[in-house]
N, C-alpha and C positions, 0 to 999 in steps of 0.2 A: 432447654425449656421450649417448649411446642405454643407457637404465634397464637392466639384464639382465632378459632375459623370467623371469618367475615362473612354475610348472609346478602350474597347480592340479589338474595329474589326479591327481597322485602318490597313490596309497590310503596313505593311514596309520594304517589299519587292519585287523587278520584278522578280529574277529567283533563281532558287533552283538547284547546284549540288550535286554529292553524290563525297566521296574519304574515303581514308583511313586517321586515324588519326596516329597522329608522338610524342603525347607529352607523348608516352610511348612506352615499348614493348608490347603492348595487341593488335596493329594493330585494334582497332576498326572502323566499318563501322560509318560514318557520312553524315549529310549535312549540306553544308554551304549553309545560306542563304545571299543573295545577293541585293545589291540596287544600283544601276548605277555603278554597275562592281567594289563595295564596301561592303568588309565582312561585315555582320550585326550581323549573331548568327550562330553556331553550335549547332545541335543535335547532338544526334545515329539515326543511319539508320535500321530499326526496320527490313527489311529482310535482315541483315546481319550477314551472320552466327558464327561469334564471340560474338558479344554483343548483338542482337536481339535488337537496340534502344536502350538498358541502356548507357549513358552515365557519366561521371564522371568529377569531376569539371580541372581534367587537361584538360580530352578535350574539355568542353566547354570554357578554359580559353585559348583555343589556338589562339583565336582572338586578343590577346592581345601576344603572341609568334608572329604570325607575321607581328604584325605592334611597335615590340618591337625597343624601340630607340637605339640598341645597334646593329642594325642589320648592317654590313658591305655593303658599301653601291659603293666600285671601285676596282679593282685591283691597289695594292700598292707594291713597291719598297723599300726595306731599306738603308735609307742614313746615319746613324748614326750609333753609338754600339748596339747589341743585346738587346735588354730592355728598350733603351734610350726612345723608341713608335716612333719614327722619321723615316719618311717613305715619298713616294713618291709617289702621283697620277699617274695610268700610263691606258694608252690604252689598252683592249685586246686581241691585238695584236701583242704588246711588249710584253706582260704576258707572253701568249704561245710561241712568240718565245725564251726569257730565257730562261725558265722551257725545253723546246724543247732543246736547246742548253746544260745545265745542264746534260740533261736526255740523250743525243745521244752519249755525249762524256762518260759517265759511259757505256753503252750498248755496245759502239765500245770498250772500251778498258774491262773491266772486270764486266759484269752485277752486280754480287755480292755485288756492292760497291755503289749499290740501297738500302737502306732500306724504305721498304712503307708499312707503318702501319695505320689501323682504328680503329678507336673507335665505337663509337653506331652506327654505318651505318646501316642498311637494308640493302645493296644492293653487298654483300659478293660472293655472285656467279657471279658480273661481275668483282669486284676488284681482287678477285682470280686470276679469266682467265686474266685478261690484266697483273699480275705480274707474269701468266704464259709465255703468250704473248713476254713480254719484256727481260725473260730469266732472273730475280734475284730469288732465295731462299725465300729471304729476306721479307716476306710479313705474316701479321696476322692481325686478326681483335682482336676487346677487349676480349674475350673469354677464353683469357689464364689468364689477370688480373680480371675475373671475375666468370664463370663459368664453366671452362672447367673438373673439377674435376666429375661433373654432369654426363657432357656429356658423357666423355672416360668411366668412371666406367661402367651407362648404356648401352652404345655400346658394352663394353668387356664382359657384364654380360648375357645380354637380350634382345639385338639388338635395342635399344630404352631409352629412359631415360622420366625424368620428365618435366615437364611446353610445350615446342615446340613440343617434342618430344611424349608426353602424357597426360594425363588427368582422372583425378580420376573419375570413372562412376558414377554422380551428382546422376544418379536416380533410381538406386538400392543400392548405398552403403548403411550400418546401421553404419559401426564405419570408422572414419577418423583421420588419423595421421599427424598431420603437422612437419618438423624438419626445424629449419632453418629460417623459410618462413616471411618476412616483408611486407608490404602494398604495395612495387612499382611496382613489377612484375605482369602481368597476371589480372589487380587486380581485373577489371570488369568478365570477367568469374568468380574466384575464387570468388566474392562477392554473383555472382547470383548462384553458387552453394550450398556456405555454406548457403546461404538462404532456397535453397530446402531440404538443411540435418536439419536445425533446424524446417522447417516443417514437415516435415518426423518424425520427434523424433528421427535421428542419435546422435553418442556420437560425439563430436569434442574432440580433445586430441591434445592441441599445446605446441611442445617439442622447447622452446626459452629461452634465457638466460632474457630476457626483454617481459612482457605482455602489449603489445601494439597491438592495430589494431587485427588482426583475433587472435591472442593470449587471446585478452581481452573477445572476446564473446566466445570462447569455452567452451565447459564444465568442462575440466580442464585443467588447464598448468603447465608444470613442469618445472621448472626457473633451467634450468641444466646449468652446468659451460661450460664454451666455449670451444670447442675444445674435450667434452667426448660422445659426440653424440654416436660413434663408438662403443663406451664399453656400451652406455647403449642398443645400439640394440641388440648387441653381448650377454648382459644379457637376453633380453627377450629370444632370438632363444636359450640358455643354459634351461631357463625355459621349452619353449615350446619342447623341447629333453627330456629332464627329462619326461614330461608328459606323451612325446610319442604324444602330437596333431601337428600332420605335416603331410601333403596332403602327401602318400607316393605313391599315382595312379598318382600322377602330376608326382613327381621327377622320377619314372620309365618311364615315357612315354616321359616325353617332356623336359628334362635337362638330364647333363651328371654327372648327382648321381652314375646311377649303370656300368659308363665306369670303364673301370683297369688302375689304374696308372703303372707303373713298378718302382717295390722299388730295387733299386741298388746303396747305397750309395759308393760312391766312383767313379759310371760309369759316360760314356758317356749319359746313355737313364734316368739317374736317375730321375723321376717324371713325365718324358712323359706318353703321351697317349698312352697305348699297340694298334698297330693297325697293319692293314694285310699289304700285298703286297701291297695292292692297294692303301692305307694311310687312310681306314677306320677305324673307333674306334671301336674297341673289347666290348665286355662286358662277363661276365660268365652263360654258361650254365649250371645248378644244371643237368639238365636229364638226357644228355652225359659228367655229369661235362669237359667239354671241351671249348673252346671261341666262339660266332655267333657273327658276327655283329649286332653294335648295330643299332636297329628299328625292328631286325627282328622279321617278323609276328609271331605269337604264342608262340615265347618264354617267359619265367618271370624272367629276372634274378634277383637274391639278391640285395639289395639297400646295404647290408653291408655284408663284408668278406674279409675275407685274403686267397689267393692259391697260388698252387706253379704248374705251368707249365707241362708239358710234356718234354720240354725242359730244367726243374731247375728252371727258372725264377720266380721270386717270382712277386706277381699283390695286389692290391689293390681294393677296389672302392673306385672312389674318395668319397664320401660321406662318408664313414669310416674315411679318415682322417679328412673332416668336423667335423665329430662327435667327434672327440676324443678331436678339439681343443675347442669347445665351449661347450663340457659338463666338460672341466677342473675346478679345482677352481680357473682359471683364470677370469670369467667368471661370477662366482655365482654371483647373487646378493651383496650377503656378500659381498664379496669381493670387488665389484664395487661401492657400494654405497655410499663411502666418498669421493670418486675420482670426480665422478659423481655430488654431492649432492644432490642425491634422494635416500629416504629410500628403503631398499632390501624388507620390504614389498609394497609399490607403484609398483617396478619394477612385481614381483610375481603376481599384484593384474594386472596389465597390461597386465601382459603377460596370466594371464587366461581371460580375455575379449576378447583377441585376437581371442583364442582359441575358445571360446564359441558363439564368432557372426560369426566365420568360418565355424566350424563342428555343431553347435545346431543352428544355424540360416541362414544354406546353402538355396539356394533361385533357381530355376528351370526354365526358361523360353519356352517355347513351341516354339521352333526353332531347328529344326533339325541339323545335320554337321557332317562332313565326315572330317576325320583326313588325315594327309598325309598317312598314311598307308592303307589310305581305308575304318578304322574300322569308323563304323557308329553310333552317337549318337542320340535318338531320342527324346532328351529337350537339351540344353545349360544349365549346373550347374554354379552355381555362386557363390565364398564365397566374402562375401560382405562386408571387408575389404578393406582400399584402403587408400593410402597414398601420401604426397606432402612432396618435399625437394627442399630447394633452397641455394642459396649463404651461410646463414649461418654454413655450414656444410661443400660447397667446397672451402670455403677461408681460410683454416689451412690446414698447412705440411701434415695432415694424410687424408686430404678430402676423399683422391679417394678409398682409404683403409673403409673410414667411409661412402660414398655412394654406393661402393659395400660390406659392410654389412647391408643397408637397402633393399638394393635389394636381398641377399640372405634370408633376413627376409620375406619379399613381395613374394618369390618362395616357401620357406619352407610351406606358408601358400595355394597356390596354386592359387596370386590373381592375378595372373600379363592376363589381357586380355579377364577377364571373367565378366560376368553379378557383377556389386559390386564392383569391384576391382579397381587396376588403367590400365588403357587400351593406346596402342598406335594410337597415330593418321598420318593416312598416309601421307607421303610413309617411315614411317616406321611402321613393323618393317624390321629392316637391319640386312644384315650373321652379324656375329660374329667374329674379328668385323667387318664391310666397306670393299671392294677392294682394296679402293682407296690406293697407297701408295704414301709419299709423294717424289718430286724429288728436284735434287739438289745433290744429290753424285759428287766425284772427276771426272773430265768426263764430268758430265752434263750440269756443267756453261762454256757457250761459247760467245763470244765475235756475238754481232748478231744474236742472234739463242736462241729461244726459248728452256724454259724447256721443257724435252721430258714427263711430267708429270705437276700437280696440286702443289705448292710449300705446303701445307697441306696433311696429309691423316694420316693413320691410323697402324704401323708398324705389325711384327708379330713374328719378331723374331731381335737379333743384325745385320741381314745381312740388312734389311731395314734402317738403321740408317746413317743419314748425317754427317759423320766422316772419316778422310783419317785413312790409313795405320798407324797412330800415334796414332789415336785417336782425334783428334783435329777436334771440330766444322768447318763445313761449314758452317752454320749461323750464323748471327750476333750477335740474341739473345740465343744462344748454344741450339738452341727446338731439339730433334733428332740427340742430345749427348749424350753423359753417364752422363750427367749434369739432363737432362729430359729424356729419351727414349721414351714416350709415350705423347708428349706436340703436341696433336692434334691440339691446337687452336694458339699454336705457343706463345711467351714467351713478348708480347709489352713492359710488364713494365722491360725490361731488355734491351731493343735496346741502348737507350739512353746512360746509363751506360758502357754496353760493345762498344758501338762508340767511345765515348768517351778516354777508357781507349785503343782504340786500341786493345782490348783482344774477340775474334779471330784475328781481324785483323779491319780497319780504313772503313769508308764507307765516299763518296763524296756526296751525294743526299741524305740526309732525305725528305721523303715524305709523308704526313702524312695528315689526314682527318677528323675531328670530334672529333679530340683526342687530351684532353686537356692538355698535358703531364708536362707542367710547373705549373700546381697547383693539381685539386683535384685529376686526374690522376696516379700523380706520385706516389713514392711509396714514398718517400721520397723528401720533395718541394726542401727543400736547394740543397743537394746534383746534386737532375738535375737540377736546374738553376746555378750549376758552371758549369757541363757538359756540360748544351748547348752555356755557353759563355768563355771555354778555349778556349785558342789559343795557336799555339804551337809555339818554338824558333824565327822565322822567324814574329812571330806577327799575323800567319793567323788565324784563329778559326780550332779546331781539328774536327769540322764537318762542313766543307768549306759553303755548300748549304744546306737550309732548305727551303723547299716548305711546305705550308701550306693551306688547303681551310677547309673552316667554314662559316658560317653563319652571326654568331655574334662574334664581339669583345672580345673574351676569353682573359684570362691572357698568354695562348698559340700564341697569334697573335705577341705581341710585341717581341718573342725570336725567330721569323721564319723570311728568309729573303727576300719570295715573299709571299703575298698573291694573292691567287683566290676566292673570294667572292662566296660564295652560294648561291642560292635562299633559303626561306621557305619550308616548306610542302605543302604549299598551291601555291605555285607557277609554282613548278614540276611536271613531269614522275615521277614515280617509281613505281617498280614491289618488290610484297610480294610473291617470287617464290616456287615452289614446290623443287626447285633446291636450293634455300637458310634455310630458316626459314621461313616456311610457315602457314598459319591462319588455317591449317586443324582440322578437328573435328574427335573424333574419329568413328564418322558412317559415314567418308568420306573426301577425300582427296578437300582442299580449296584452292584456290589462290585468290590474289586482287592487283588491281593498285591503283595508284596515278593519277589524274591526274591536270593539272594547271588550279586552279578554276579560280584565276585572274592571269595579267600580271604583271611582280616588274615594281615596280617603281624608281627602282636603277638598275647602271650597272652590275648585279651579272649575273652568268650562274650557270645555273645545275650542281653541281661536275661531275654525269656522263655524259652530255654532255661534260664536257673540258675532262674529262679523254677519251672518243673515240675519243675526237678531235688530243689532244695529241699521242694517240697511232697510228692515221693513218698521224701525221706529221713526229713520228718516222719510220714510215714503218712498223711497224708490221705487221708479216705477213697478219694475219687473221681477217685486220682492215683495208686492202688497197687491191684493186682489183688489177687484174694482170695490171694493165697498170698504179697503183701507185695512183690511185684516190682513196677514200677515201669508205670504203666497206658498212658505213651507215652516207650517206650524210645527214640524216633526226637525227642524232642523238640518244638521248637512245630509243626515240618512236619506231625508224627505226631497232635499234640493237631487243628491246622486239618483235616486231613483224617477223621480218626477220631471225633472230640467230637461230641458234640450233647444241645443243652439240653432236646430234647424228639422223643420218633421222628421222625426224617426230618426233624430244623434243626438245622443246625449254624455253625458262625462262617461258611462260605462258602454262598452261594446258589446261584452257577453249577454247570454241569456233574457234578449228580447223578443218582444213580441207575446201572443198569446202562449203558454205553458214555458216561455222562453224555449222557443226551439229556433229564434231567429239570430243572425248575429251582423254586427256592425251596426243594420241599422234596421230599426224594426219601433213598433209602439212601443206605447209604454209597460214593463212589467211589475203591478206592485208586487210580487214575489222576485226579482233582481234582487237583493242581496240575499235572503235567504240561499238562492239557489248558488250564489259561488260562494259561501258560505261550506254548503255541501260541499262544491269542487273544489274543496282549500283553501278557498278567498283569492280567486286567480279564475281568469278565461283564457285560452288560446286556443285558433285557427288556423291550420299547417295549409297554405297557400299550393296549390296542386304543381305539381315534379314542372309542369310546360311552364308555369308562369314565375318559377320563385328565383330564375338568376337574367341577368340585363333587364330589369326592371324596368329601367327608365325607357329603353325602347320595345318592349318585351309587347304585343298586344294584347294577350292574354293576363296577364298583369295589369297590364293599361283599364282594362276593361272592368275587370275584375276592383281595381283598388277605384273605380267610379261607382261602381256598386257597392261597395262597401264605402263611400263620401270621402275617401282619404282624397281625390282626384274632382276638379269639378267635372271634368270631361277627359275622353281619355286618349290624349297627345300626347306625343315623345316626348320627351325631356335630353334635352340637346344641349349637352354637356359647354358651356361656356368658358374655352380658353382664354378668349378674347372680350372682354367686362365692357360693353355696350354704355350698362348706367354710369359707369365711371367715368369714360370718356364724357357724356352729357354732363357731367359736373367739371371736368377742362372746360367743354366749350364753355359751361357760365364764366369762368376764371377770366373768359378772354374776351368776355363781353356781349355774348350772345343768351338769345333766351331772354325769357317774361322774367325769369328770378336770378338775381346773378349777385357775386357775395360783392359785401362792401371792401375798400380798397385794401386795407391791410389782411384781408381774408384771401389776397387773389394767388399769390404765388407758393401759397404753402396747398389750394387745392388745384392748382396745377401743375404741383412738384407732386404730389401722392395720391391723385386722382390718377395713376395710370393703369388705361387697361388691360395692361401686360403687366402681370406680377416682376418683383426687382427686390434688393436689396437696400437698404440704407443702413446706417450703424444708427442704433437707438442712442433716443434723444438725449437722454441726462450723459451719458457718455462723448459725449460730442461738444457739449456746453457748460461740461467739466472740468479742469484741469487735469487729464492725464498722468501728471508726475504727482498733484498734490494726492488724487483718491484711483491711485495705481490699480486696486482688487476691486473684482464683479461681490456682490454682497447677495445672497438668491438662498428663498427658505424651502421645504419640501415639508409633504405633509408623509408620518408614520402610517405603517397599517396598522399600527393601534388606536391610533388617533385623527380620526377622520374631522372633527368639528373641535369648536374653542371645549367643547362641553365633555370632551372624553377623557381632562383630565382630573375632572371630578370625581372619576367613576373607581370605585378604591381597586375594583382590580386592576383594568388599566394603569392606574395609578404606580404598579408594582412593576410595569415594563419602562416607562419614562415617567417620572416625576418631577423631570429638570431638564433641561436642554443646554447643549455645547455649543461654542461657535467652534466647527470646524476648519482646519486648513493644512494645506498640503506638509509633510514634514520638511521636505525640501526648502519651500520658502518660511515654514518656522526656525529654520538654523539661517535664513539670511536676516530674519527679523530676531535673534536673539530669544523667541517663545521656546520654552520648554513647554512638555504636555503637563497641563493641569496648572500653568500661567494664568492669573488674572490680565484681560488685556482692554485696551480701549479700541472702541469702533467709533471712525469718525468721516460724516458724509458731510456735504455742504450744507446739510440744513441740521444739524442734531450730533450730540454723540451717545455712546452708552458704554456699559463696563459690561463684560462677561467674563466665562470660563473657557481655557481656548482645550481642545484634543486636537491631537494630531492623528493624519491617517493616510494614506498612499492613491487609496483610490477616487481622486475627484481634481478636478483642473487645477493647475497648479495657480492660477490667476484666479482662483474663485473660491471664498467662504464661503459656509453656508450652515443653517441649523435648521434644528425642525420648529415649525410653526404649531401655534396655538396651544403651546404647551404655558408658555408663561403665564400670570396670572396676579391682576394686581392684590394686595393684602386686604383680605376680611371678605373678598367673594367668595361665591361657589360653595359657599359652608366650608371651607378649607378652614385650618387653622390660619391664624394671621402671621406664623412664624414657617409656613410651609413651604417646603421646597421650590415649587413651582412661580412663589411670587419673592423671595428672597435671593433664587439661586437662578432660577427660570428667567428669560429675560425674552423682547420682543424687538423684531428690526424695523417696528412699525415707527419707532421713535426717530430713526433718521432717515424716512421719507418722505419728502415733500406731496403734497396735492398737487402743488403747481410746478411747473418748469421754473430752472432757475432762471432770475431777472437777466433780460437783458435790454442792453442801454436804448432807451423810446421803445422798446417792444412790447407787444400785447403778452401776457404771461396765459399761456396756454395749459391749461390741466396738463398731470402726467399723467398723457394717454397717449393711446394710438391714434392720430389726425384720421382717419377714416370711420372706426368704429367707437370712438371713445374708451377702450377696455383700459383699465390701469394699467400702467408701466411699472409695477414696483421689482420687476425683475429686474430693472433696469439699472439699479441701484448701484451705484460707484463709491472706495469706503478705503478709509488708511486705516491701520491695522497696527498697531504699535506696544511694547508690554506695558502695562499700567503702572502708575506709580505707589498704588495705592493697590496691596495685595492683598485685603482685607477680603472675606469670603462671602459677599454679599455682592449682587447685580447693583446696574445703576443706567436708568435713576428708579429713584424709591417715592414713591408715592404716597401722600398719607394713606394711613389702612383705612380700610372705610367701614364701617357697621356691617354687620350680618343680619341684613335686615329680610323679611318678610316668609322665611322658610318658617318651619313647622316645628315647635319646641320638640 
């Protein structure tokens, strides 16, 4: 019998737009196609310069994200207890004026007692500004609970970091290091790279506790224990010392190797920078053995020595005491290699490939470049090493410590920006670290009146720090304490808890966005679902008001007590800014919008539309015109095109100026978005062959990214082995300086203020029992499932609808598990039931499952008998917020003591078969209502 012929020409479709996609961080270029003003298919948008058209089944599954039944569908009111889901259809009108009402009476009386936090937003450069706007501290995006460990190390080290911020050069590198790195992030570039290294014939090398996703096609993986990252990079650079293979023309020219420390134990200057009158950094002269500044032309100084002054003073280079710490037998292999669990031959065998595809297989491109000093090259050298690290390296206590010794590893070798290596992409790179400092000091929070600063930024020393005359946090979540001092992204998964308990002090307004803080969010589920439902003596709840806007129906909806309903991706503006997190490449700086393919068909608005709505009902200043009307009556369209943080920069770079023929920075154009509308809803600028590699000292670069405002002025960026601000936070430990911590603060920041990266073993492992919670506990996220929200989405839904705890087969036959064992996990603070699989590929000391798959009963529009909340299950249940107690100790968040980032990597866990082999997760939560989506 003959198949009926199929008719593949039929069009079924009338119009094609292009946007950005949302069902990840990769920002990729798309089209939605369209049939009577009804999504039909998504592609890639093949001149888009992040994915070039590759697309991936999140984002062609996003047609099913936004016609998902869980989508929130009115602004709702809570008439019942917190959790009860009982709530109230309300106008919005009534919406904003609450939240209005809420919001004016915290602002009139003490802004502080705002707390407004985000989760996976994009759109972090206008949330910033409007909580600068509004005058509270109190404001962070997910970055602290996720990757801020990355970030600050990068910024502090190199002016630049990994995944946004950089990009390993796809087409010269030969060997590539992965640390950390899972399937969700980045995935599409990172796929169609490793694609060009395995045609190429590059080595791949993926250093993960679990070989999954890019782990599994490398050419080897080394299943190292969680949390030893740090000690195993710290071994290679002890090897590559030994050897003597270390770029030592990089480290004298372009890092501060051969600056002088000043060694005076006991002083005031003790480890500072020796520098002149003017606050330049010294280095040593061999010819007039005496000090030049350092850069200066012609001279050579020693990369290592010890001198002693003309004045007494004894000096250093820093690079000396580098050397001293990682060629210790702290360091050997040997020594490392149990800790670790990778043999000290592996490390050695590593650590000479490094070597030998650097200095025996350096690579020369016929491009010319002029260095900040003038001196002229007439090829670009490349050592063609280059490396990725992500979350799994900065989600443990010692992250920032263990991402700046990848990054001194990435210097030593001399690959940071070169033909090969891994290269930044603009508008970085940035000084060392940022300008920016953050505000909010005693003084700055005023009743009415705007931060005199950005409530984020970057410190430098203790006089930067948001702390009174006692010491005691000005912020809610203690970020720019002696709790954290360096928490750039600011501390989310701590608002909750510290509101709660009142410790700094009580807040009225939780306001919050995308941020699913009552389930997979938390750090810990139970603990923040009594936080967010205390009440105190009087019967009120101890966080009075919770505002909330989202999209879809989260388990975060039913513990908030207004909602403001979201659009889609596809329904909205949004801007992917040069000023936030931006799609750039590293041969050139990128932007791209959003714009609304269709119209909802529920009563949802744009989060940034009601957030400018709201700030020009409060009167903010610089949201309402001088006669009180409203300063972008058009909305976020009207703020992207209109706004600018300083003449001629605004959230877009593309197409400014008159007919937009300007870019970076130019007037205003009211035609800006129609015109990249035209060019696919995407800008990019291919930065000229002389300026796009050694950027940081590149003049021509230099010069050029001042022009374009990424740069205030254009100085080298002088790569920081040696952490300057760090040290300034020892000397306060030991008593020096206008701001110095209180006593129980002194020896934990003058154990981890050092300015030489190092090792420590993470914290819950150390103040654990070892015999009692033997296995590492560490979750990964899917490339199907980038967010809590992807397993709502019914196709997705058909790849994981459930999750496993995994664990090696090896130690399932010492523990008695067979595969498909119901078993118990149990940490010091929780336990829970799951389903165990066995597998070969992942450390044998370490469980682990995929995240955000679980799901409590009655969210999401799911059924209430659904895989994902009955079988699905979360390891948020057995991690603490806090360190565990110890006896008269201050109980310190589980974080990292420099940056504040969560530790939940850190998680230590027994593992045992359960007694109780019934087919259901635990624990079970009552179901909650399917409240406020769209009959």
């Amino acid at each position: 019998m003959t198949e009926p012929a199929v008719d593949t020409q039929i069009k079924t479709w009338d119009e094609i737009k292009t946007t950005t996609c949302y069902m990840c961080a990769c920002r990729c270029g798309i089209k939605v196609y369209l049939k009577d003003g009804t999504v039909k298919y998504i592609e890639g948008n093949r001149d888009h310069p992040v994915n070039k058209g590759v697309i991936c089944g999140k984002g062609a599954s996003g047609i099913m994200q936004h016609t998902s039944p869980s989508r929130l569908s009115k602004p709702l009111i809570r008439v019942g207890p917190r959790g009860s889901g009982e709530f109230r259809e309300i106008e919005w009108e009534e919406a904003l004026r609450t939240a209005t009402l809420w919001l004016s009476e915290v602002r009139g009386k003490d802004p502080r007692r705002l707390a407004f936090f985000t989760g996976r937003d994009q759109s972090q450069a206008l949330t910033g500004w409007w909580a600068s706007q509004f005058g509270t501290p109190n404001y962070a995006a997910h970055g602290g609970f996720c990757s801020v460990n990355m970030a600050a190390a990068g910024l502090y080290t190199y002016g630049g970091s990994f995944w946004e911020f950089g990009e390993p050069d796809w087409q010269h590198s030969k060997y590539f290091m992965l640390f950390g790195v899972a399937e969700d992030h980045a995935s599409n570039p990172i796929k169609m790279g490793l694609g060009k290294l395995k045609a190429r014939g590059a080595k791949i090398v993926s250093i993960n506790p679990v070989k999954t996703g890019y782990s599994a096609i490398a050419d080897e993986w080394i299943g190292i224990r969680p949390g030893t990252d740090g000690l195993f990079a710290g071994a290679l650079i002890h090897v590559l010392m030994e050897l003597q293979k270390i770029d030592g023309e990089y480290l004298l020219r372009f890092t501060n190797a051969p600056w002088l420390v000043i060694e005076n134990p006991g002083g005031a200057d003790d480890g500072l920078i020796l520098r002149n009158a003017a606050g330049t950094p010294l280095v040593y002269d061999p010819q007039t053995e005496g000090t030049k500044v350092a850069g200066t032309y012609g001279i050579n100084p020693p990369l290592m020595g010890r001198f002693t002054l003309e004045d007494g003073r004894k000096v250093v280079t820093s690079f000396t005491l580098i050397a001293e710490r990682f060629l210790s037998k702290d360091y050997a292999p040997e020594t490392v290699a149990a800790a670790c669990g990778v043999p000290a031959s592996t490390i050695r065998r590593i650590a000479g490939e490094l070597a030998h595809t650097a200095f025996e297989q350096t690579i020369e491109l016929d491009i010319p470049w002029t260095d900040y000093l003038g001196r002229q090259y007439e090829k670009t050298r490349g050592r063609p090493v280059s490396f990725h690290a992500m979350r799994g390296i900065s989600a443990h206590s010692n992250g920032f410590h263990t991402c700046r010794t990848i990054h001194l590893l990435q210097i030593m070798l001399g690959t940071i920006d070169c033909p090969g290596g891994t290269r930044y992409k603009p508008p970085f790179p940035k000084p060392i670290p940022p300008g920016v400092k953050p505000a909010g000091k005693p003084g700055q929070v005023k009743p009415l009146t705007p931060l005199p600063g950005p409530p984020l930024g970057f410190v430098t020393s203790p006089d930067d720090l948001l702390v009174d005359e006692f010491g005691t946090p000005q912020r809610i979540d203690k970020a720019y304490s002696w709790d954290a001092p360096i928490a750039a992204h600011g501390m989310m998964h701590m608002v909750i808890n510290n509101a709660a308990k009142g410790d700094p002090y009580s807040v009225d307004v939780l306001f919050m966005y995308m941020a699913n803080m009552s389930w997979n969010s938390a750090m810990n589920v139970p603990d923040t679902l009594k936080a967010l439902t205390a009440v105190r003596d009087d019967g009120e709840y101890v966080i009075p008001h919770i505002i909330y806007s989202d999209a879809y129906a989260s388990e975060m909806v039913h513990y908030a007590d207004l909602i403001l309903p979201d659009t889609t991706y596809l329904e909205r503006w949004d801007c992917i800014s040069l000023l936030d997190r931006p799609v750039s490449e590293p041969d050139g700086p990128a932007d791209s919008i959003r714009q609304p393919v269709v119209a909802p068909d529920r009563d949802v608005r744009p989060f940034q539309d009601v957030l400018l709505d709201l700030g020009a009902r409060l009167g903010l200043p610089a949201m309402v015109k001088q006669d009180g009307t409203p300063r972008y009556p058009g909305g976020y369209p009207d703020y992207l095109v209109n706004h600018e943080r300083a003449p001629g920069l605004g959230p877009l770079a593309g197409f400014r100026g008159h007919e937009g023929r300007m870019s970076g920075r130019g007037p205003v154009n009211p035609k800006q978005l129609e015109q990249y509308i035209e060019n696919g809803c995407h800008w990019f600028q291919e930065i000229p062959d002389r300026a796009k590699y050694y950027k940081h000292v590149n003049w021509d670069y230099l010069d050029w990214a001042t022009f374009m405002g990424f740069l205030a002025k254009p100085e080298p960026i002088i790569h920081q082995l040696y952490s300057e601000p760090l040290q300034r936070f020892r000397l306060a430990a030991r008593g020096f300086g206008q701001v110095t911590p209180p006593p129980e603060h002194r020896q934990r920041i003058e154990t981890y203020f050092d300015p030489i990266p190092f090792w420590y073993a993470p914290f819950e492992g150390e103040q654990v029992s070892g015999e009692a919670f033997p296995m590492h506990a560490i979750t990964q996220r899917p490339m199907a499932m980038y967010h809590a929200w992807g397993s709502q989405n019914s196709w997705l839904r058909q790849i994981l609808g459930r999750n496993w705890l995994y664990i090696h087969r090896k130690r399932a036959a010492k523990l008695n598990i067979a595969d498909g064992d119901w078993v118990t996990v149990t940490s010091h603070h929780g336990q829970i039931k799951c389903q165990a699989k066995l597998m070969d590929g992942q450390n044998e000391d370490t469980v682990w499952t995929w995240n955000a798959i679980g799901k409590r009963s009655g969210t999401w529009g799911l059924a209430k008998d659904a895989p994902e909340s009955k079988k699905g299950f979360l390891l948020n249940h057995l991690i603490s917020d806090l360190l565990p107690e110890r006896e008269g100790g201050y109980r310190y968040s589980n974080s990292d003591p420099v940056t504040g980032q969560a530790a939940w990597y850190d998680l230590r866990v027994r593992v045992e078969k359960a007694a109780d082999q019934s087919a259901e997760s635990a624990p079970q939560f009552p179901s909650l209502k399917n409240v406020g989506v769209k009959a």
